[in-house]
C-alpha positions in Angstrom: -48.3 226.9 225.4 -49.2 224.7 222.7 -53.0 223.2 222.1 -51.2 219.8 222.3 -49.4 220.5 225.6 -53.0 222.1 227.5 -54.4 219.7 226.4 -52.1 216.8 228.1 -51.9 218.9 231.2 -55.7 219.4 231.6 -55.7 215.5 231.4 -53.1 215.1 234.0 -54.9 217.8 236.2 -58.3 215.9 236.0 -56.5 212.6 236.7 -55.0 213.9 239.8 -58.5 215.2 241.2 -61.4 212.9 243.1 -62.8 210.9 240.6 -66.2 210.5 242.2 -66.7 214.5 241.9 -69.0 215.4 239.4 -67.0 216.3 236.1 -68.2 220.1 235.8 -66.8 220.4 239.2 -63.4 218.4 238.2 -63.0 220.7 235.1 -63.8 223.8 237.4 -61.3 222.3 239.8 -58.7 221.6 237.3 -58.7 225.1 235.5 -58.4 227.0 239.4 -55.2 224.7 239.6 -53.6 225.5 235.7 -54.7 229.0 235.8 -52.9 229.4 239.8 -56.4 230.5 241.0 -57.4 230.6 244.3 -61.4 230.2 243.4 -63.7 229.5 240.4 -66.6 229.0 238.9 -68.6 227.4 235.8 -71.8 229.4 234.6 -73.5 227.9 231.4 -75.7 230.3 229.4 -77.6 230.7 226.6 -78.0 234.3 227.5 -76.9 236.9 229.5 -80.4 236.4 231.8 -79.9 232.8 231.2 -77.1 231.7 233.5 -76.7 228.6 235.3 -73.9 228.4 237.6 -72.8 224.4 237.5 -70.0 224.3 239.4 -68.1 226.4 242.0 -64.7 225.9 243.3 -65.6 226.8 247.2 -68.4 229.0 249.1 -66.7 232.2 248.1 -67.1 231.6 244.2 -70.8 230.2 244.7 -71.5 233.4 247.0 -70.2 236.4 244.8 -72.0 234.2 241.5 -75.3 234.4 243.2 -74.6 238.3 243.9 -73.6 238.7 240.2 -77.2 236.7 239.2 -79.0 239.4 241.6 -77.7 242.2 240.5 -77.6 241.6 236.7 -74.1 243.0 236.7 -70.5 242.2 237.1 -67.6 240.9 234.7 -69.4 237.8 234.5 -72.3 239.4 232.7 -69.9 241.7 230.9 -67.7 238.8 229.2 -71.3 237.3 228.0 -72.6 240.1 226.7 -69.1 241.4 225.1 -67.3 238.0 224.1 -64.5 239.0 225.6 -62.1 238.5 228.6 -63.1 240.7 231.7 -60.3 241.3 234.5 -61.4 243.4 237.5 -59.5 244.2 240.3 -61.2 244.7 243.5 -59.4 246.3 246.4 -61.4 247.3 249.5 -60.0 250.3 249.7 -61.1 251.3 245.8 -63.5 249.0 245.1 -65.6 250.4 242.2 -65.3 249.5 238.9 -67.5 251.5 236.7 -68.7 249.0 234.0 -70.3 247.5 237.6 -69.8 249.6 240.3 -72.0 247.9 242.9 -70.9 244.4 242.5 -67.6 246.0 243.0 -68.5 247.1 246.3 -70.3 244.4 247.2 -67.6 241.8 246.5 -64.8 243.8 248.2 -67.1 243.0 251.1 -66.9 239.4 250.7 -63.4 238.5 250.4 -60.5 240.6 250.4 -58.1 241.9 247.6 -58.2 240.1 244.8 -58.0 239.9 240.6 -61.3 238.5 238.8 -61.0 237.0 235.4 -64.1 236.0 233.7 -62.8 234.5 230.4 -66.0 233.4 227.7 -66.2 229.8 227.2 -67.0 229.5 223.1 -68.1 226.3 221.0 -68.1 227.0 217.4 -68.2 230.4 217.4 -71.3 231.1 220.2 -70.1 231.8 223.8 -71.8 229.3 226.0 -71.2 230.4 229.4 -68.4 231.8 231.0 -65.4 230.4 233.2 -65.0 233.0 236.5 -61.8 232.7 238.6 -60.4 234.8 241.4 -56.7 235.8 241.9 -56.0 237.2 245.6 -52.1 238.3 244.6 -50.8 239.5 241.1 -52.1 238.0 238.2 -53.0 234.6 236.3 -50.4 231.8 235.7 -50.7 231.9 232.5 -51.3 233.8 229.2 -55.2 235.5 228.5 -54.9 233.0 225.6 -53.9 229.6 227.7 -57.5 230.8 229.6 -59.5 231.1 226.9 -58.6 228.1 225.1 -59.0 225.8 228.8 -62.4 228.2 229.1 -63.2 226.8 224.9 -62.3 223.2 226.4 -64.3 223.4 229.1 -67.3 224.7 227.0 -67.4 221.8 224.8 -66.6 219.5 227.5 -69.8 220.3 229.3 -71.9 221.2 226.1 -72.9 217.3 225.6 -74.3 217.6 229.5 -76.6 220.2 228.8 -79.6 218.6 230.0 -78.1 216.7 232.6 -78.0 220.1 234.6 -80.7 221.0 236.9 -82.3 224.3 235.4 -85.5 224.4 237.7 -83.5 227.2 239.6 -83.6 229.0 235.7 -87.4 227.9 235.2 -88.8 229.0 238.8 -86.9 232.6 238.0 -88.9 232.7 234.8 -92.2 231.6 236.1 -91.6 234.0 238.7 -90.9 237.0 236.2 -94.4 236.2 234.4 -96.0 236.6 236.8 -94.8 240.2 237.9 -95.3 240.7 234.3 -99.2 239.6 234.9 -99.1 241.6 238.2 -97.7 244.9 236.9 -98.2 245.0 233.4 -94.9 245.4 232.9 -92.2 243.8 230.0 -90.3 241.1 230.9 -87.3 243.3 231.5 -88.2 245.4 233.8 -90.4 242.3 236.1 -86.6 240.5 236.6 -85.6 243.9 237.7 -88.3 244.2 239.9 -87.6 240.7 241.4 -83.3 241.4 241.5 -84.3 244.9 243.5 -86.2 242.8 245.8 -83.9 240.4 246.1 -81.0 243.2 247.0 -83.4 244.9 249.0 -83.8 242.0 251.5 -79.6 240.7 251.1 -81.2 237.0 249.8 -81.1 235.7 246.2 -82.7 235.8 243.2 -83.8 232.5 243.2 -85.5 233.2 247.2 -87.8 236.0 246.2 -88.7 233.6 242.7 -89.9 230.6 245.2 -91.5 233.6 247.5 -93.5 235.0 244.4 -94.4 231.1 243.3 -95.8 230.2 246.4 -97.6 233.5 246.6 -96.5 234.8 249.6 -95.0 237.4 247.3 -96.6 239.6 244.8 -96.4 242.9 243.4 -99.4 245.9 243.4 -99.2 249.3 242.2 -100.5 251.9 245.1 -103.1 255.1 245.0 -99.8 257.1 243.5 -99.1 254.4 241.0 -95.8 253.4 242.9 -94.9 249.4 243.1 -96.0 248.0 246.5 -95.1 244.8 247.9 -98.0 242.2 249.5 -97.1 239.4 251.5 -99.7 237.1 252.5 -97.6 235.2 255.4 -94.2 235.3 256.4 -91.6 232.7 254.5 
């Protein structure tokens, strides 16, 4: 399809959906409907480790994004890091991928069969966050190219609104990781991999064990055989 012609069926999308919904999750909600989706997401990032999911289509979308953010992996991740469209199929009864074998699993366990497309959303060259959409039966609506050039739309749509966006989530993940840095004497690599195990560890999110190590009911120790311990002072 033409630039012209997405263009004027984006519009006509948006127009048809509640107006009073915030316009990342109109534009999330528009490209699930173009694309034939059944569920999306919106994730803005200036990195790989700095993603900030602004808009999911339903629960489902919102869960398996938070499970991608905790395990550092998934096709998500993968499009970021690569520039490139990811599709992965995930089928309970083969469910690992192995670019991301664990998300894999863990996502066949969440919904059932189904196609995920994370398509790079690019402004001038720079990929600044990705567009994530599920497929439960066969395939996208339309052509890898229609995707990436709604995913482009939506980039620069939402680029402008940068600041609007609440990145505390972001900032209490990195306050968190300094201080497992300070704690361990660790890089800062390998302190957000401490915190994602953690967070795995205990089926909760990234951004729970971040709040737990803030409030410092959470920290980090090494033991009399130099292996990582965990200290909690009370119970969250």
């Amino acid at each position: 399809m033409e630039a012209s012609e997405l263009l004027g069926l984006l519009a006509r999308t948006l127009a048809g959906i509640d107006a009073d919904l915030a316009m990342p999750s109109r534009l999330c909600r528009a490209c699930v409907e173009i694309l034939g989706a059944q569920s999306g997401a919106v994730t803005l990032s200036a990195s790989p480790e700095e993603r900030l999911t602004v808009s999911t289509s339903d629960g489902v979308s919102a869960h398996i994004g938070d499970l991608e953010d905790m395990l550092g992996e998934g096709p998500g991740h993968l499009a970021l890091v690569e520039d490139r469209i990811v599709v992965t199929p995930i089928d309970g009864a083969h469910p690992v991928d192995d670019a991301f074998p664990l998300f894999s699993q863990l996502v066949a366990s969440i919904r059932g069969p189904a196609t995920a497309y994370a398509v790079p959303m690019r402004v001038s060259g720079r990929v600044v966050g990705v567009l994530s959409l599920y497929v439960e039966a066969g395939r996208l609506a339309r052509d890898p190219e229609d995707a990436q050039f709604l995913a482009d739309a939506v980039g620069m749509a939402l680029l402008g609104q940068v600041d609007s966006f609440d990145w505390s989530t972001r900032s209490r993940i990195h306050q968190a990781t300094g201080m497992v840095i300070a704690q361990l004497g660790i890089g800062p690599s390998d302190a957000l991999a401490v915190l994602r195990a953690h967070a795995f560890a205990h089926s909760t999110t990234l951004e729970t064990i971040a709040r737990e190590v803030l409030a410092r009911r959470l920290a980090f120790t090494y033991d009399d055989t130099n292996a990582v311990q965990i200290e909690r002072t009370e119970e969250p």
